[in-house]
C-alpha positions in Angstrom: 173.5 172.6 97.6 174.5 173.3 93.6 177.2 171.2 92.6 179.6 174.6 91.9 178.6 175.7 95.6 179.8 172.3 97.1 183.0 172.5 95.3 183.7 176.0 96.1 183.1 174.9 99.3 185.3 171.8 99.1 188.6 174.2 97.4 188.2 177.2 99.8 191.3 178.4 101.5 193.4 181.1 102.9 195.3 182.9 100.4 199.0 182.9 101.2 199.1 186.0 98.1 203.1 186.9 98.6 205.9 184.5 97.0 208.0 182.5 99.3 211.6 182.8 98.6 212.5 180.4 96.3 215.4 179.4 94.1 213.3 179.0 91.5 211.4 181.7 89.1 208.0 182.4 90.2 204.6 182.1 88.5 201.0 181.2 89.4 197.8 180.1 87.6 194.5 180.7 87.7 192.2 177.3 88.0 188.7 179.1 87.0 185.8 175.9 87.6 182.4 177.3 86.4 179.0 176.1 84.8 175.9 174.0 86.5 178.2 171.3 84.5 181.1 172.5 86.1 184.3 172.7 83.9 187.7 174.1 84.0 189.1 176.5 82.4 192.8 175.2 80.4 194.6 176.8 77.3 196.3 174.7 75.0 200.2 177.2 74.6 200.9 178.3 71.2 203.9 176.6 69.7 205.9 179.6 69.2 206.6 179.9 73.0 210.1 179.0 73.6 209.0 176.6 76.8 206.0 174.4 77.6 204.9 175.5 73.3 201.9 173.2 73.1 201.5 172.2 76.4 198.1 171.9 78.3 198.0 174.2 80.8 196.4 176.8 83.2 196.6 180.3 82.2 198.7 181.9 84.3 202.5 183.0 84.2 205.3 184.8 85.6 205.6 187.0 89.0 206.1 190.2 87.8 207.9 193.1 90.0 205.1 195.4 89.4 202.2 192.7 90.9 201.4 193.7 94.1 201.0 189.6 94.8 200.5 186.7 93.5 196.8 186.2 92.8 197.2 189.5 90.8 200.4 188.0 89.2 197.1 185.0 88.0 194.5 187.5 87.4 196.7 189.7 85.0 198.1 187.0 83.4 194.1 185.2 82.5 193.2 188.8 81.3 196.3 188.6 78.7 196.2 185.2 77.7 192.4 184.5 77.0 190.9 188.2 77.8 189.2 186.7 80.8 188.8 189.4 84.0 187.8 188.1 87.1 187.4 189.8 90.4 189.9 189.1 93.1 187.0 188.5 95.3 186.2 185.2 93.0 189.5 183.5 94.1 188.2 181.2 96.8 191.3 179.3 97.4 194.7 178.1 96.4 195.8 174.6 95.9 200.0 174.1 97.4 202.6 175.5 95.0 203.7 173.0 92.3 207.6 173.0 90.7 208.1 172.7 87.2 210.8 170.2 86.6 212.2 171.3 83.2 212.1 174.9 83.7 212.9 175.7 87.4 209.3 177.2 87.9 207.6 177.5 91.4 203.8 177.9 90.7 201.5 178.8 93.0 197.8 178.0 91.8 194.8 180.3 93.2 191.6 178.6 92.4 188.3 180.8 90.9 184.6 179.7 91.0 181.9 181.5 88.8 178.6 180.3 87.2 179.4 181.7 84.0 182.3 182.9 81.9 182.1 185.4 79.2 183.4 185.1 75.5 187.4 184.6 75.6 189.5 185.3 73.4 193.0 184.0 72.9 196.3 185.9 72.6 199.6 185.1 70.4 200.8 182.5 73.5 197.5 180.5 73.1 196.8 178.3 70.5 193.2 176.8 71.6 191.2 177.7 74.6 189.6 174.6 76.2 186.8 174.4 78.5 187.1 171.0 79.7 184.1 168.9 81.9 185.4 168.7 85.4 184.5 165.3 86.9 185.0 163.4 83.3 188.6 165.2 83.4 189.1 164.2 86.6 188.3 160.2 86.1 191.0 159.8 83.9 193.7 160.4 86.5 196.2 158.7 86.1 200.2 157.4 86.9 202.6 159.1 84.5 204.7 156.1 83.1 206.2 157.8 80.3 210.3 157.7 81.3 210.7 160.9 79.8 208.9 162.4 82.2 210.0 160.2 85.6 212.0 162.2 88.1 211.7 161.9 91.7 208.1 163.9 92.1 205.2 161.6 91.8 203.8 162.2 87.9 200.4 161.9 86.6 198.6 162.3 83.5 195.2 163.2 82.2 193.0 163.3 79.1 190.4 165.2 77.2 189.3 164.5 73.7 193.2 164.6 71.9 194.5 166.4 74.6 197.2 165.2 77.4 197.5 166.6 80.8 201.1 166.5 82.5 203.6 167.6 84.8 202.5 170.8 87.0 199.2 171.4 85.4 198.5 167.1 86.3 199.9 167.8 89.6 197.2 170.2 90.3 194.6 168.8 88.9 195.5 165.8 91.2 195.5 168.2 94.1 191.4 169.2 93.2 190.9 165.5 92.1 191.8 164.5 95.8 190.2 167.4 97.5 187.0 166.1 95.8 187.1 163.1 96.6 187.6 163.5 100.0 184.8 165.7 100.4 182.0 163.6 98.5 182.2 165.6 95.3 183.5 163.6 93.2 182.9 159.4 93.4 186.2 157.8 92.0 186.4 154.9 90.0 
């Protein structure tokens, strides 16, 4: 079995597609793996955004009223933000719903598996667009132990090239980091 198929495997889910009620706001993300090589889709925000400006991060953003759920809520938010359209049918699986700490957020990641992905294109909320090797990513988990960003969720961090990973976007990737591991996918250091 393809490396891409395995971890499709490894991520799929049911899709629980409707928010939760929630005293926070709601968003989700769209985690889009691809390539023989897989790698992962991540944005680097534009620092004109008034929170999380320059911040590693899935694209993804706010529930909006006019979403008919929440994997739309992901799919309309990856067209805007790096003009990327993927097919509701390509959303295997969701990993379990993350809280931002700083801005009240509960995100709800839907994962995406495809062999290719065309030619992005960033909007005025992106600054880079990063397509980041899965498995390297993923070995440089990490504990958080910067005190600005200690609370009472476990933390984590990761790296790529110049690039740090944190808070819910580390929490995720933690989440894929395990499931991998778990099933074989990936061998941990």
């Amino acid at each position: 079995m393809l490396v891409l198929e395995k971890i499709k495997s490894a991520l799929a889910t049911q899709l629980e597609i409707l928010p939760t009620t929630s005293k926070n706001r709601i968003a989700s993300v769209l985690i889009v793996i691809y390539g023989s090589q897989p790698k992962v889709l991540m944005t680097k925000k534009s620092h004109i955004l008034k929170i999380h400006a320059g911040e590693i991060a899935f694209p993804g953003g706010k529930y909006d009223s006019d979403d008919k759920d929440l994997v739309e809520t992901a799919l309309r938010e990856a067209r805007e933000e790096v003009n990327l359209s993927i097919r509701k049918e390509h959303v295997i699986g969701q990993l379990k719903p993350v809280t931002t700490l700083n801005s009240k957020f509960t995100i709800y990641p839907f994962v995406a598996v495809v062999n290719l992905l065309p030619r992005l294109k960033d909007n005025l909320e992106v600054e880079t667009i990063l397509n980041i090797p899965l498995f390297p990513l993923l070995q440089t988990l990490s504990h958080d132990m910067d005190p600005a960003h200690q609370s009472i969720q476990e933390m984590f961090t990761l790296t790529y090239q110049d690039h740090l990973i944190w808070g819910a976007s580390a929490r995720m990737l933690k989440q894929i980091h395990d499931n991998l591991s778990q099933n074989n996918i990936l061998q941990t250091k």
